[in-house]
C-alpha positions in Angstrom: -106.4 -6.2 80.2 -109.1 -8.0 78.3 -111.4 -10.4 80.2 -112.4 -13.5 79.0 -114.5 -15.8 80.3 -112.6 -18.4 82.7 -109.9 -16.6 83.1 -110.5 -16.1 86.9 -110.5 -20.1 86.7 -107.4 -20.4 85.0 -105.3 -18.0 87.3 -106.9 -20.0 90.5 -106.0 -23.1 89.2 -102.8 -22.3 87.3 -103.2 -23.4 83.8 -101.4 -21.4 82.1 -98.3 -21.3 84.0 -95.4 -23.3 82.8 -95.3 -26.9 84.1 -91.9 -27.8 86.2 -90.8 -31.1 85.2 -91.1 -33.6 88.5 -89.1 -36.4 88.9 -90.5 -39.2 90.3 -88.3 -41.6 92.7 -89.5 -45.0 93.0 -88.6 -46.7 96.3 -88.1 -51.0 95.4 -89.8 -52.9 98.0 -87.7 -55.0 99.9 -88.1 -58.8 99.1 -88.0 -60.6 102.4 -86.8 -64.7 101.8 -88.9 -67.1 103.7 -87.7 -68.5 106.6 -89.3 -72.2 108.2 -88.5 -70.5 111.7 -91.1 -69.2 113.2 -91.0 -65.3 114.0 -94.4 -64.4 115.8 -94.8 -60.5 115.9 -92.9 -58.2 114.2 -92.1 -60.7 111.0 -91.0 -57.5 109.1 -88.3 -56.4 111.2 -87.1 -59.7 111.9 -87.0 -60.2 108.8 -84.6 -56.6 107.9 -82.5 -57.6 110.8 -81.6 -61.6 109.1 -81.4 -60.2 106.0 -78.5 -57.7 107.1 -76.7 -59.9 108.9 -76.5 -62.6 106.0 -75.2 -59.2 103.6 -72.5 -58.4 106.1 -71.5 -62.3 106.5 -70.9 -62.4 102.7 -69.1 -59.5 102.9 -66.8 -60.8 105.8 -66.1 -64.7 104.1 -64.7 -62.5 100.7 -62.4 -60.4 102.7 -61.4 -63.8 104.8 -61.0 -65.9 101.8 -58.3 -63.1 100.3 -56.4 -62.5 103.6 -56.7 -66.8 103.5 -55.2 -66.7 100.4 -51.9 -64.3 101.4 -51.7 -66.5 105.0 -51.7 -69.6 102.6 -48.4 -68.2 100.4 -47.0 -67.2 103.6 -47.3 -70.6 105.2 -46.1 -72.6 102.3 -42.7 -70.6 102.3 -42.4 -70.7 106.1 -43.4 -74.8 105.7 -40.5 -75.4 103.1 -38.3 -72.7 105.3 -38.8 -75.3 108.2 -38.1 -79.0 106.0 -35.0 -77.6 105.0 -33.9 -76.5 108.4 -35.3 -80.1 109.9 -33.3 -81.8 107.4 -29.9 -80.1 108.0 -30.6 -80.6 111.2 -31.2 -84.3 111.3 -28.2 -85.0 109.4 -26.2 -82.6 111.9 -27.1 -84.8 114.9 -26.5 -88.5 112.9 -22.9 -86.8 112.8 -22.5 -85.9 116.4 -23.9 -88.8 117.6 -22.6 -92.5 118.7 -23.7 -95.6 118.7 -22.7 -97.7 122.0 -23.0 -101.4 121.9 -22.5 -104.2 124.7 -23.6 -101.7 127.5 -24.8 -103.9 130.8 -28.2 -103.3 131.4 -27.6 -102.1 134.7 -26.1 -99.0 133.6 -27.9 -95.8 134.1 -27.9 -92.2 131.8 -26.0 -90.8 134.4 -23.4 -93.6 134.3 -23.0 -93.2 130.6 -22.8 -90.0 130.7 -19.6 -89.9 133.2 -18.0 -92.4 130.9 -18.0 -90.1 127.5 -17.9 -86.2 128.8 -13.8 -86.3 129.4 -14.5 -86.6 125.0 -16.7 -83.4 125.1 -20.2 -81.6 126.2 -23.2 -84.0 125.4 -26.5 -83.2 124.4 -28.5 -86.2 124.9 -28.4 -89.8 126.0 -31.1 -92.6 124.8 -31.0 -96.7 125.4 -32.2 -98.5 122.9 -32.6 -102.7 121.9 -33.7 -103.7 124.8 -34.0 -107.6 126.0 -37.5 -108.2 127.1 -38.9 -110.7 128.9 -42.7 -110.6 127.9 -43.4 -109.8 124.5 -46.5 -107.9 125.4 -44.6 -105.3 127.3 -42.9 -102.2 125.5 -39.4 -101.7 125.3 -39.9 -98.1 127.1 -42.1 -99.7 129.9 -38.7 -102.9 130.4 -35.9 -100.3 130.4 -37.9 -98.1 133.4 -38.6 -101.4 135.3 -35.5 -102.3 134.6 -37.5 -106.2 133.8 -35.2 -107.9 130.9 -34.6 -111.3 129.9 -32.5 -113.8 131.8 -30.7 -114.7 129.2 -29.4 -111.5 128.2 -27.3 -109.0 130.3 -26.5 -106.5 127.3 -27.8 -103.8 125.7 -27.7 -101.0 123.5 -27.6 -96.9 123.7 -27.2 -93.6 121.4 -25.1 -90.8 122.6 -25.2 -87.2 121.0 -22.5 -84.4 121.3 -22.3 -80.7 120.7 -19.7 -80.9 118.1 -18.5 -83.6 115.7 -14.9 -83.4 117.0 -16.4 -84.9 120.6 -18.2 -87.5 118.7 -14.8 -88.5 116.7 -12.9 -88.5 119.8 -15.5 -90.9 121.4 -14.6 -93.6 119.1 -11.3 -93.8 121.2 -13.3 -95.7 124.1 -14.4 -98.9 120.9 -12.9 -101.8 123.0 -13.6 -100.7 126.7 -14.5 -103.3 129.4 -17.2 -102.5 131.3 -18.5 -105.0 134.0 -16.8 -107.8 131.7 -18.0 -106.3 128.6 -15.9 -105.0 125.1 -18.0 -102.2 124.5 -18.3 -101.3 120.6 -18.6 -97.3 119.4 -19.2 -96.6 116.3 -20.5 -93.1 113.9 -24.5 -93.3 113.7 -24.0 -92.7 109.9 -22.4 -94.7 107.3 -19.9 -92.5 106.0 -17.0 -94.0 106.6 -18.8 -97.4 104.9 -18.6 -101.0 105.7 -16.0 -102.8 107.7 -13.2 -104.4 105.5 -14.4 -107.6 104.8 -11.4 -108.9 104.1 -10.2 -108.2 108.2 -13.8 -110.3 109.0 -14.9 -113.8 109.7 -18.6 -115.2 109.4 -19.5 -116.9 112.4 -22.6 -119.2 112.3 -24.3 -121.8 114.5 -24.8 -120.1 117.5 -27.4 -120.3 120.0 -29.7 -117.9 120.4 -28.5 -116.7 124.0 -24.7 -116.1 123.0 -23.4 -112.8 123.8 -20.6 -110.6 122.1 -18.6 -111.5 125.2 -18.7 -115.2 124.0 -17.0 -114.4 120.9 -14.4 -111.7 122.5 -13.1 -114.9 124.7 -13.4 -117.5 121.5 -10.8 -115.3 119.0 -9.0 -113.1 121.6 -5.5 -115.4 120.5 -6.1 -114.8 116.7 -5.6 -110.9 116.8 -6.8 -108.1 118.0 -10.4 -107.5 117.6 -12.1 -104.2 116.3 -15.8 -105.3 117.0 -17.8 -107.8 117.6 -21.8 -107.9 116.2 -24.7 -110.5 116.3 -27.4 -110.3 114.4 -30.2 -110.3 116.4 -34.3 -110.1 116.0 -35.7 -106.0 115.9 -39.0 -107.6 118.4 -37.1 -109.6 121.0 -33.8 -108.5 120.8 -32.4 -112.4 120.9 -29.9 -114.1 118.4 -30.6 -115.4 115.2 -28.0 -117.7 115.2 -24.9 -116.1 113.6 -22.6 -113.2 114.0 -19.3 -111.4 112.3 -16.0 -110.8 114.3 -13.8 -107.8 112.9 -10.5 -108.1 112.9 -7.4 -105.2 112.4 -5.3 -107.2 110.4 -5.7 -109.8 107.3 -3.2 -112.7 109.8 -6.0 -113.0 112.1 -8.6 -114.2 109.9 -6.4 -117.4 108.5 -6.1 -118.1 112.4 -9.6 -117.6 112.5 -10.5 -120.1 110.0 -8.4 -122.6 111.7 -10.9 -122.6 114.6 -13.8 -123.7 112.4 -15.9 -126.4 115.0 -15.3 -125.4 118.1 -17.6 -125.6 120.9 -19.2 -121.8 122.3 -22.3 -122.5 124.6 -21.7 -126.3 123.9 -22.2 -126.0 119.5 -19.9 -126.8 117.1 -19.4 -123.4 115.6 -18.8 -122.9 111.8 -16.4 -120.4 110.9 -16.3 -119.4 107.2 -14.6 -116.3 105.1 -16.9 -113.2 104.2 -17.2 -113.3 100.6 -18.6 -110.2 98.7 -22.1 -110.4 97.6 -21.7 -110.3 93.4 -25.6 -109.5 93.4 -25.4 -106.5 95.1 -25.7 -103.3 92.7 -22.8 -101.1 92.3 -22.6 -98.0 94.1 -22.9 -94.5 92.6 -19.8 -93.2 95.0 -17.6 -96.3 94.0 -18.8 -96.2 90.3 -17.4 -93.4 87.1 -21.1 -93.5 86.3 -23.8 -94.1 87.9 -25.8 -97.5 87.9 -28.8 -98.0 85.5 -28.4 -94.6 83.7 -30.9 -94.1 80.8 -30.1 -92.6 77.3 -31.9 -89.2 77.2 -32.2 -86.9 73.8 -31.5 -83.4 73.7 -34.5 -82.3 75.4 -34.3 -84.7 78.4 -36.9 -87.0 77.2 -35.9 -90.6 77.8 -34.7 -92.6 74.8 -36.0 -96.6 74.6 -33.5 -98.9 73.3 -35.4 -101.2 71.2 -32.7 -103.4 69.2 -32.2 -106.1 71.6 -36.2 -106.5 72.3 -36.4 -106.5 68.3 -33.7 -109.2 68.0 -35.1 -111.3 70.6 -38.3 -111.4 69.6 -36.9 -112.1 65.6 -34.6 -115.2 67.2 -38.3 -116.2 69.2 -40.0 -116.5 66.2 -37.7 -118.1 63.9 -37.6 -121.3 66.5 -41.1 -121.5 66.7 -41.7 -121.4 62.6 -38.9 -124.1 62.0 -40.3 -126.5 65.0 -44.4 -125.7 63.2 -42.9 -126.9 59.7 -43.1 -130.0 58.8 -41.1 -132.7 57.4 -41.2 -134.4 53.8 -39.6 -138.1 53.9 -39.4 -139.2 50.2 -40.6 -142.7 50.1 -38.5 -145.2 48.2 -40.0 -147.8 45.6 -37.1 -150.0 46.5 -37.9 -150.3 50.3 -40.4 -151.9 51.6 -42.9 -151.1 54.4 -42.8 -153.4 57.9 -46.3 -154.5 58.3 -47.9 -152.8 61.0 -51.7 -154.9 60.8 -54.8 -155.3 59.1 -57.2 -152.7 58.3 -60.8 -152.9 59.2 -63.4 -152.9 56.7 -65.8 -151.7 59.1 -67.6 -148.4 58.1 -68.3 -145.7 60.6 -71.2 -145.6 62.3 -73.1 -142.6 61.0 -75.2 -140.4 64.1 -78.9 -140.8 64.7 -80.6 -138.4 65.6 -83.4 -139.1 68.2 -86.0 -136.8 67.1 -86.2 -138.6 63.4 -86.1 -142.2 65.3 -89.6 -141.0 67.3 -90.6 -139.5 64.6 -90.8 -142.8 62.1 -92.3 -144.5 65.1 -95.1 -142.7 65.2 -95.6 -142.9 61.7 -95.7 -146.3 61.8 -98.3 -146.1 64.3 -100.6 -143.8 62.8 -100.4 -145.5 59.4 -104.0 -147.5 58.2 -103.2 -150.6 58.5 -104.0 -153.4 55.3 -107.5 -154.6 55.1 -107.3 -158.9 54.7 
């Protein structure tokens, strides 16, 4: 082996052995955000320990705001689920319930209830329409106290059944005297429709006290009566003055009529026929087609018909172009003209203007005036 000079060195120090390539790993400092609250010793970890949390806090409201999401779908579904079941079950209790009219107000739940279970099992039982004395107190707060007005000695109640075939076997008890009073039962809904007005009488005049009773005794020798209502005020529960009596038969109303100005409560009573309101917009049931239908195009869209409005507004303005013409009378030589007075030979007076007054004034003013 051949020395050379430095080669000691260069075995010591390892110069001519092949490099190994290094890679270099370069740690990021961590940026710390500033915070007003004060952290006294240890800022650094303090600061590690906020920053973590608010990383796992994002982390948490993204997975919440997904499982929110899901729990959102399901709720809207289970929402709908629930209108559709209250809904069917609304109408399902308005047609297994009752309404009872002309109750005394001294009956209790209990009471009623005795009265309609021989029809079947009943559900609930709820007063309602009650008479009250002060206008400041509820209607709840009169039917506990049992504090009503003196001048009433009725009132009103709901009754709901199990089935429908209890609540249509009720409607046998529509005519029952209780304490001196024709009760009146009726369906909660309208499905069988409006009485026959042809079988009623409009009775008007009354005072504001007058009962159902009143009218029961007043038209009991006509025929016999279905029901008796008066129309009475939703706040107070008193009269407004007039009432219908519903008959079973068309020969009771023409003795009915015949009664027009007799005396209830000391009033001359007026008695009149129930003519049908012409006004009143035709039902869709009663009706082929239904009422105020719109022309539609093949696509559903709604189609304006614009040939009356055109002809209408054509007719509009040929009236007001023949009343703005105006009319030539042909004068006759032949005729002559009334006189009507003498025209003035007076000229108008032409305006002055103020300004061109003061102005000549002052001219006049400032002019030189002639030496003598």
């Amino acid at each position: 082996m051949d020395y050379k000079i430095g080669s000691l060195a260069d075995l010591i120090s390892g110069a001519n052995t092949a490099k190994k390539e290094v890679q270099k790993i370069v740690i990021p400092q961590q940026k710390f955000e500033k915070t007003k609250i004060s952290l006294g010793k240890n800022k650094r970890k303090k600061l590690r320990r906020l920053n973590e949390k608010k990383i796992k806090d994002t982390i948490g409201k993204a997975n919440n705001i997904s499982e929110d999401n899901e729990s959102d779908e399901e709720k809207q579904e289970a929402s709908s689920d629930t209108k559709e079941k209250s809904e069917v079950a609304v109408e399902d209790t308005s047609k297994r319930t009752i309404f009872v009219g002309n109750l005394p107000h001294s009956t209790k739940k209990l009471q009623l209830k005795k009265l309609f279970i021989k029809y079947g099992e009943i559900q609930s039982v709820r007063f309602r329409n009650a008479p009250v004395a002060d206008p400041k107190t509820s209607k709840k707060v009169a039917i506990i106290k049992q504090e009503f007005h003196p001048k009433r000695t009725n009132i009103n109640a709901f009754v709901c059944f199990k089935t429908e075939e209890s609540a249509n076997k009720a409607l046998e008890a529509n005519g029952l005297v209780i304490e001196e009073h024709h009760l009146r039962v009726d369906l909660a809904t309208n499905e069988k429709g409006l009485h026959d007005n042809t079988k009623a009488i409009f009775v008007g005049n009354l005072d504001f006290s007058t009962e159902e009773d009143h009218l029961w005794s007043a038209f009991k020798d006509c025929g016999n009566i279905e029901s008796v209502r008066i129309v009475r005020d939703k706040r107070t529960s008193m009269g407004k003055g007039f009432g219908y009596v519903n008959f079973s038969a068309t020969d009771a109303v023409e003795l009915a009529l015949k009664l027009d100005g007799t005396q209830i409560k000391e009033r001359a009573v007026r008695i009149k026929r129930i003519q049908p309101n012409q006004n009143k917009k035709p039902s869709q049931e009663s009706s082929k087609q239904p009422y105020n239908i719109k022309k539609r195009d093949k696509f559903g869209n709604k189609v304006r018909d614009r040939t009356n409005r055109n002809l209408k507004r054509k007719s509009l303005q040929d009236e007001f172009h023949n009343t703005n013409k105006k009319v030539k009378i042909e004068k006759d030589s032949t005729v002559r003209t009334v006189f009507e007075g003498r025209k003035s030979d007076k000229k108008k007076k032409k305006s002055v203007n103020k300004g061109d007054l003061m102005k000549k004034k002052m001219v006049k003013r400032l002019a030189p005036k002639a030496k003598e």
